[in-house]
C-alpha positions, 0 to 999 in steps of 0.5 A: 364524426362522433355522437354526443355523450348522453348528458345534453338536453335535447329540450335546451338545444331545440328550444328555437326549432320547429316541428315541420311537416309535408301534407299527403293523402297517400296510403301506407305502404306506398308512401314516399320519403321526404327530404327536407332541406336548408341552406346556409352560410359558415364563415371559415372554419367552424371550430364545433359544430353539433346537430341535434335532431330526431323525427315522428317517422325515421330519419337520416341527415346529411350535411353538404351530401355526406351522411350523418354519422353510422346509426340506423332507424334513427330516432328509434323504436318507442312509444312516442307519445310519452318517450321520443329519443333525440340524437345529437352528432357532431358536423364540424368536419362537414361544414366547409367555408361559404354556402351549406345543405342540411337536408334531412330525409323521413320516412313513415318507419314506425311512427306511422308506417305499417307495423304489427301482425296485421299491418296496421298504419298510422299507429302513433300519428298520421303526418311524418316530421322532423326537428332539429338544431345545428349549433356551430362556431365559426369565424363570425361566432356563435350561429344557429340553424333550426327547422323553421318555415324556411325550409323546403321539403321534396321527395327524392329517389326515396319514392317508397318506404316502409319498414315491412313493404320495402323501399323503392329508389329511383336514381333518376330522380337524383337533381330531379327534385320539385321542392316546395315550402314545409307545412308548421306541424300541428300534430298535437303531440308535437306540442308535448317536448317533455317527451324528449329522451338521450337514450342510454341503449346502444343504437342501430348499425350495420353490424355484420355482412354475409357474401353469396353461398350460391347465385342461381338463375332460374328459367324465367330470368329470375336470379336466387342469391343464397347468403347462408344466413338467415338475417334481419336487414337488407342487400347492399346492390352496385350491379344496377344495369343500364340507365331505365332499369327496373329491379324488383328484390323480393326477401324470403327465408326459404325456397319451394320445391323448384328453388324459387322463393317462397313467402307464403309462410309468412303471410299473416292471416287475418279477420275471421275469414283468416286472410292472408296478408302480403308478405312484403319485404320486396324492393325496387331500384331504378337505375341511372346507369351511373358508375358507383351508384348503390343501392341500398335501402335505409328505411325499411329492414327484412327477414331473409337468408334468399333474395330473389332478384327479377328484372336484371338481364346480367349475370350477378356475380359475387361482388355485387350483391351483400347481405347486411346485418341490421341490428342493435350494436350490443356488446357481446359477452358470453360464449359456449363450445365444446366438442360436439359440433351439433351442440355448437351449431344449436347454440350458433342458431340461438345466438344468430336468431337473437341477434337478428331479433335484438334491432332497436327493440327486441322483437319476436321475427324480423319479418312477419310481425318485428314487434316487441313481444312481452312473451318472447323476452320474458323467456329469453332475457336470462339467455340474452343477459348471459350472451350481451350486455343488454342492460340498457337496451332492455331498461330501454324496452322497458321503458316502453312496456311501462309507457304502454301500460294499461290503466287497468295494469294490464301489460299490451301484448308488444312494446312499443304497442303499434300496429293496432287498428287506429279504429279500434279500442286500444285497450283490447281483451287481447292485452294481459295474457299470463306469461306475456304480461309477465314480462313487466316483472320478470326482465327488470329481475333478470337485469337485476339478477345479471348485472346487478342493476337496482336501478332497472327494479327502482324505475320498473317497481310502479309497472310491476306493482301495478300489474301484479295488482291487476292479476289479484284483481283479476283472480278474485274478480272473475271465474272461467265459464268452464270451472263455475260449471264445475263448481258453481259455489266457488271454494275459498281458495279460488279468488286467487285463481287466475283464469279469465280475459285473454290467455295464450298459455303454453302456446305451441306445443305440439299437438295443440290444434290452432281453433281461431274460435277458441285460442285466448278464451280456453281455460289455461288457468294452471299456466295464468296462476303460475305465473301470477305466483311467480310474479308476486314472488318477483315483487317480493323480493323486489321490494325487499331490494328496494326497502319496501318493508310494507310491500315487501310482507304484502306480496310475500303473503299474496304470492303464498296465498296464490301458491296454495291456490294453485295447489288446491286446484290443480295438484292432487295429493300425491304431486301429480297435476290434473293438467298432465303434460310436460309443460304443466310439471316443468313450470310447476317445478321451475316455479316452486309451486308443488311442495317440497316433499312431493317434487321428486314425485312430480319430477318422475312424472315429468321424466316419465312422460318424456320416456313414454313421448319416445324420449321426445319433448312435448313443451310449448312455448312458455316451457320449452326453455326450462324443460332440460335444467329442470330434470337435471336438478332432479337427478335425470341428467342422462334423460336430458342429455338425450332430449337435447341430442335427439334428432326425432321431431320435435326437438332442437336437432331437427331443425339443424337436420333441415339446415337451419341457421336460426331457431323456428317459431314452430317445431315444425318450421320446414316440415318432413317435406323441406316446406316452411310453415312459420317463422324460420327465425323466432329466438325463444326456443333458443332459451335452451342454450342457458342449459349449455352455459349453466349446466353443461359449462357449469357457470351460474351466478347465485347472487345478482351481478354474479358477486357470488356463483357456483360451478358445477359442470354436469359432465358428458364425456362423448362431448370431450370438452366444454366451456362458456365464458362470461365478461361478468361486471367483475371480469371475465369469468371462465368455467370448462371440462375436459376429459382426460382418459377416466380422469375428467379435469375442471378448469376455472378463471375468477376475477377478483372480487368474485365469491365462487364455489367449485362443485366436481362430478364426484361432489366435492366442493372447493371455495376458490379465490381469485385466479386460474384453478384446475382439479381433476377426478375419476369420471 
């Protein structure tokens, strides 16, 4: 059974088919699957025979029984009022001679279903549907079958589904069905097939599996299965019990003091009361004593390393119960180790918390909120570029971000934009954030940057154009209340000073205090207008790519314009910054904002306030990445090394000392305690491993698709050894180090085509040509 290649129709090939539907008035959350079904004949052997299907909810067909290819959460994650992605598989093996099923099975998933931090429902509609078309030969011909009115629809053991409640099935319920006709949908989006897209990105699967570490009955009956890995997806479970049995598997990330489950940190707070929501993230299984039967929940995903298992009298044992891996299938391509095994640990967590995060759309936590946060790609996608080929499934992402572009231009906070309060305005002040917006031009650059791709800036220019435009507008539009109290005459130089509508700025750094009253109007103007610079600067250099001449000269001169600005208000003359922390200094280094001949000034700053944080960082969310590559090219290189190795908290080792295997939201996720406080699985402090690929490793691109780099490890013998990797659209790349007594040795692999310069510890340079090198030096 294979998929169809990308170049079908999808309008073509359900012209005939009709959207159809079931009514319900049931709540979300408690909503049931619905299967719909058809029935017909085939005549011998069909000689081909493909379905092409896709859903407003999720979606599985089977055919006679057998399900339908090895994709997950089909149709996808997008914004389905401008872009649903349509499916097609090939079924020739599964039709048989005489009478047929073709039964498709929906759920709410992210159509309407809950979704975001505050849970919201029916973000995109209020009825699930379904279309599709199965186009055989066989010994009578060509035949067709498509949704029409003749169909039925039931709920069967699916009696609950939600992608962030859970699923329920209920075995008995097997031949049970009470099938009825199917309602003709009226939704009007339904009327709208130019929506209809082949996606180009890789799909959902079950991508790796994890066994019990540890099986732990607690006095009250109740079962921890510990899987060693913190994951996005859900349990695979054979050991049901006898006919009538109720199971209840609860999903968490970490164990309180009695070695229960604990999901309390993961309960989002809400209102101006800050209520807590549920946590979700709990299924159910009914057993029908029948041998072979296995649950295992398709319409719904968790973010777990425990499941709490209640309600199974026997004893579980390691064969079954798994833990699978639900997430896009990228192809990987990048990779590091070297000598020290908490530095290869750090990177095995960043890399586990990305691939937990990358499950259709690129989310910021597989279990609280699972949406498409602009701040959280914006910083890793150089990182993820680096680890997989995500070209296409970012261009995918993308492709929502631009769907859901304000008219204003502002960029929504997540994409695809749900969870909203369908009451409310969808184009609420908490949308266009510095940093966060950003994303829409800073990911279509770092797919330009790492593969080469042109084609990502062409079909992201109009999104990056327009939100560039809205940030100049917002800087000369309007003042922060706290600088026309400072300066109630504005000066020329602040029309391009951004600081206004809603801002999270360096978001998490460790010593901000959370004030519900004051987060997303505080001045962070030094963080908003650093960005607004640095994505004038983007467009720039994306319209020269682009032979845009014209935009080309105009964002060059605005993201000059705004650089002096932001030199005018917030840099005194001597380089420092009138926002002193580590954040405000790396980002204005990384960016280019302070003038060359004051950068080492300001990066002894920078050093100087780590030395004096106890050689501890203070970066939040927005710098943290850039923190360690910064004071490397400004000569504190062992000052790095240290921020990186250090087991005081914050820092990265801390979280390895508590036994985490994926990065924290919080620096603090398990506090001195062992007790979680936030997201044990948010990949953006994960960013830091770039530091390890580029300057431990030494391997970085200096021209887009790497055609050119430059190789310059910066060396640290207690590591002994290191090396990353990288299947380049050239080939793959190879850059390590190892220490050889006093004589350290740099060993290289280029690909033909590849432009690269080789600098040693001791400066010199070597231009190489394609192949296998190695040089040495005095360390």
């Amino acid at each position: 059974m294979s998929q169809a290649s990308s170049s079908f129709s999808p309008a073509d090939q359900l012209a005939e088919a009709r959207w159809i539907t079931v009514s319900d008035d049931l709540p979300a959350g408690v909503r049931p699957a619905y299967d719909f079904r058809t029935v017909f004949d085939v005549t011998g052997a069909a000689s081909e025979a493909w379905i092409t299907v896709t859903a407003h909810g999720i979606y599985e067909v089977f055919v006679n029984g057998e399900r339908v290819g090895d994709e997950e959460l089909t149709p996808g994650f997008t914004s389905y009022a401008r872009t649903l992605y349509v499916q097609q598989y090939d079924v020739a093996d599964l039709l048989r001679d005489g009478g047929n099923e073709l039964r498709i099975r929906v759920s709410d998933g992210w159509y309407r279903g809950r979704c975001g931090y505050s849970r919201f429902a029916d973000s995109f509609g209020t009825q699930i549907a379904v279309i599709a078309s199965l186009a055989f030969v066989d010994g009578s011909g060509s035949r067709s079958v498509v949704t029409d009115g003749s169909w039925q629809v039931a709920v069967g053991e699916v009696t609950r589904a939600d992608l962030m409640d859970g699923q329920t099935t209920d075995f008995t319920r097997i031949g049970a069905e009470r099938w009825e006709p199917v309602g003709i949908s009226t939704d009007p989006l339904t009327r709208d097939r130019s929506r209809f897209r082949v996606s180009s990105a890789p799909p959902v699967r079950r991508c790796e599996r994890y066994e019990p570490v540890s099986i732990t009955r607690l006095p009250g009956g109740r079962q921890i299965v510990d899987f060693g890995q913190n994951i996005s997806g859900w349990v695979r479970l054979s050991r049901l019990g006898p006919w009538g049995t109720r199971l209840t598997i609860t999903h968490g990330e970490a164990l309180d003091d009695s070695g229960d489950l604990t999901t309390d940190h993961l309960r989002a707070l809400v209102g101006p009361e800050m209520t807590p929501l549920n946590a979700g993230q709990v299924d159910h299984v009914i057993s029908r004593g029948a041998p072979g039967d296995m649950f295992e929940p398709r319409h719904t995903t968790h973010g777990f390393r425990y499941a709490a298992v209640d309600g199974l009298d026997e004893d579980l044992r390691s064969g079954d119960i798994t833990a699978i891996q639900v997430r896009t299938d990228l192809n990987h391509i990048g990779d590091f180790e070297c000598g020290d095994e908490e530095v290869n640990a750090l990177h095995r967590i960043a890399v586990a918390s990305w691939r937990a995060n990358s499950c259709a759309v690129p989310t910021d936590c597989p279990q609280r909120e699972r949406s498409g946060y602009t701040g959280d790609i914006q910083i890793f996608a150089h990182t993820a570029a680096f680890l997989d080929d995500v070209d296409m499934f970012l261009r995918s992402w993308l492709t929502s971000l631009a769907d859901d572009q304000l008219s204003d231009g502002r960029v929504t906070n997540v994409a695809p934009n749900c969870g909203n309060d369908p009451n409310g305005d969808p184009e609420d002040v908490i949308h266009g954030a510095g940093g966060w917006g950003d994303a829409a031009t800073v990911v279509p650059w770092e797919l330009y940057r790492a593969y080469g791709d042109v084609d990502a800036l062409r079909e992201c220019y109009p999104m990056m154009k327009r939100w560039v435009e809205f940030q100049e507008r917002a800087a000369a539009g309007a003042r922060h209340p706290e600088r026309i109290a400072a300066r109630p005459v504005p000066a020329p130089h602040e029309r391009y000073i951004w600081d206004t509508g809603w801002q999270w700025g360096e978001w998490l750094e460790p010593d901000m205090v959370f004030d519900p009253a004051v987060v997303g109007f505080w001045e962070q103007g030094i963080v908003a207008t650093a960005y607004f610079a640095r994505s004038a600067g983007i467009l720039a250099r994306s319209a020269h790519v682009l032979g845009m001449a014209d935009d080309e000269r105009r964002f060059s001169t605005l993201a000059e314009h705004v650089r002096q600005a932001w030199r005018a208000e917030f840099m005194h003359d001597d380089g420092t910054l009138t926002r002193d922390t580590q954040a405000s200094y790396v980002r204005a280094l990384r960016f280019g904002l302070i003038p060359e001949d004051l950068r080492p000034a300001a990066a002894a700053r920078l050093a100087r306030l780590v030395e004096d944080n106890d050689g501890r960082l203070a970066t939040g969310f927005l710098s943290t990445g850039m923190l360690l590559p910064t004071l490397v090219d400004y000569g504190y290189v062992d000052l790095a090394y240290r921020l990186l190795l250090g087991h005081g908290e914050p820092g990265w080792m801390v979280m390895l000392d508590r036994g985490a295997t994926t990065v924290w939201e919080n620096w603090h996720g398990l506090n001195e305690h062992g007790h979680p406080t936030d997201s044990l699985n948010h990949y953006s402090k994960g960013a830091v491993i770039t530091f390890l690929h580029e300057y431990v490793a030494g391997l970085k691109a200096t021209t887009p698709g790497y055609r050119s780099l430059t190789i310059r490890p910066y060396v640290y013998p207690p590591f002994g050894h290191a090396k990353a990797t990288l299947d380049s659209p050239h080939g793959r790349l190879e850059s390590g180090w190892r220490i050889d007594g006093d004589t350290v040795i740099i060993e290289v692999r280029i690909p033909e085509g590849i432009d690269a310069t080789v600098i040693l510890p001791n400066g010199e340079e070597h231009r190489t040509e394609a192949g296998s090198h190695a040089w040495s030096c005095a360390l």
